[in-house]
N, C-alpha and C positions, 0 to 999 in steps of 0.2 A: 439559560443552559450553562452547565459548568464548561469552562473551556477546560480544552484536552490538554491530553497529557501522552507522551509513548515512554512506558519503560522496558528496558531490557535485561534482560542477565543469560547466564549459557553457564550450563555446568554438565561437562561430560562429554561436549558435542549436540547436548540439543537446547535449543534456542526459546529463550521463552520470549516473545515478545507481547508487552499489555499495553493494551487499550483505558484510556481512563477518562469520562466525561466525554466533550463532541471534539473530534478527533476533525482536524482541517488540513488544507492544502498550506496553511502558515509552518506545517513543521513536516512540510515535505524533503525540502533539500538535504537536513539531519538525519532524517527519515530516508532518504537514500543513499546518505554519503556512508551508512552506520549499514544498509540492505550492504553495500560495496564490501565494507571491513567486513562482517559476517562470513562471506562466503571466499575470501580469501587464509581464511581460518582453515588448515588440513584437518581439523578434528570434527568440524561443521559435519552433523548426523543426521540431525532433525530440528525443524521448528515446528513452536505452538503458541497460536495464538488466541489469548486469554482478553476475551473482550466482555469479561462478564461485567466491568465498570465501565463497562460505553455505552454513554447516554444516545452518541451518533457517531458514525463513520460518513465520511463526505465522498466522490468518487476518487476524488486522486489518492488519498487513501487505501481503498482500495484497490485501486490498481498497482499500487506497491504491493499490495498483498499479494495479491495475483503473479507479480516478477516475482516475489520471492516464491512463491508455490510454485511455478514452471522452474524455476534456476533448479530449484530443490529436486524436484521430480526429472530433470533433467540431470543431475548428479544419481542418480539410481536412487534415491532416498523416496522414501514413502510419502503418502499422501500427507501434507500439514494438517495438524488438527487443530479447530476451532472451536474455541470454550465459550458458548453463549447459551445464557436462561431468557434472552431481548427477541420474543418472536416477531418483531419488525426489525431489527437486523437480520435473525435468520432468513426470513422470507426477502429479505434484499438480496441476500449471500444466492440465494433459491434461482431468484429472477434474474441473475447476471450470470447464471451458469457455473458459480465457483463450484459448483457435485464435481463435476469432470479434474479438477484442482486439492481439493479440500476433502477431510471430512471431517462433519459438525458433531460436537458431542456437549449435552445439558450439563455435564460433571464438573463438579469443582476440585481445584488439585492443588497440593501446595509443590513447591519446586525448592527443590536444591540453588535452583540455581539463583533464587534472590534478586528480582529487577528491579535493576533503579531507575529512577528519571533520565531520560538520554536529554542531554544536554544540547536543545537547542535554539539556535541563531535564527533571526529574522533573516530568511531569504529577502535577496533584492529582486525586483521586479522580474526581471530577465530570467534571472537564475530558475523564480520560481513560475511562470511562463512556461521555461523550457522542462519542467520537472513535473508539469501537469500536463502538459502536450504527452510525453511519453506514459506515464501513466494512463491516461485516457487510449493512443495508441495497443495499451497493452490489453487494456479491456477491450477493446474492439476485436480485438485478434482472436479472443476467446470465441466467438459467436457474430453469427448475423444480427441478431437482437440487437447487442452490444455495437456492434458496426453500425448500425440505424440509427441508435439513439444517442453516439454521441459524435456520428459523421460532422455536421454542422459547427459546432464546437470545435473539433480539430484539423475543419480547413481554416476558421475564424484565428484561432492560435498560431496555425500557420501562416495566414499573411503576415500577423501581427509581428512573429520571431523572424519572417522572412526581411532583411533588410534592405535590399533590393527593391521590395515593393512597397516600401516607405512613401510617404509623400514629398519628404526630404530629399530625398535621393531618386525619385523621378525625374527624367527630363519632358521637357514639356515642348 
């Protein structure tokens, strides 16, 4: 599978953000340091997310999606749209509950706004740990489903970022 790719561009205040090939948790930390810059933007309107060249989406992926669709919707801004012809992403999008977040639409669009490759760095261990614990938290909070399936995984995350409960730093 082609590894992923996120580009971005923004013209006007709305955000295009694309998906390209299988999209992972290795370019999470850009991936939210770039979620961070975005929304400290006063012209920040709307985003759209255009995954019509996404071979895959992983979860921590989209649980960035998901913080930016609440931040978004939580700025009074409309529902995100999501550009996909990939009926195994839509039906993933389906089964996580993004409806309540998102709406999906088959259209292909071209944009002003021109995205480019966002430029990113190999998170270190920790960094990216800590950047898929929250991701995964933000999917949970969407739904029960969500809280079910990926409870397991994010108590597991949390010993591991907990330092405290280290092996190293036990007393015995």
């Amino acid at each position: 599978m082609q590894s992923g790719q996120i580009m971005v561009g923004a013209h006007e205040g709305i955000y295009v953000i694309k998906l390209v090939g299988d999209v992972r948790l290795n370019l999470c930390t850009s991936f939210d340091n770039f979620i961070d810059s975005m929304f400290q933007h006063d012209d920040f309107d709307d985003v759209v997310f255009d995954l019509h060249g996404a071979k895959g989406v992983d979860s921590t992926t989209l649980g960035l999606m998901a913080k930016i669709a609440i931040r978004a919707l939580e700025r009074g801004c409309e529902k995100p749209l999501v550009l996909t012809t990939d009926q195994g992403i839509h039906h993933l999008l389906d089964a996580m509950g993004f409806d309540a977040l998102i709406e999906i639409s088959e259209e292909h669009r071209d944009y002003a706004a021109d995205p480019k490759p966002l430029k990113c760095k190999t998170p270190d261990e920790c960094a990216a740990r800590e950047k898929v614990l929250e991701a995964h938290r933000v999917l949970m909070s969407m739904n029960e489903h969500n809280a079910e399936t990926f409870r397991d995984l994010v108590h597991t995350l949390e010993r591991e970022c907990d330092p405290l409960d280290s092996p190293s730093t036990r007393m015995h």
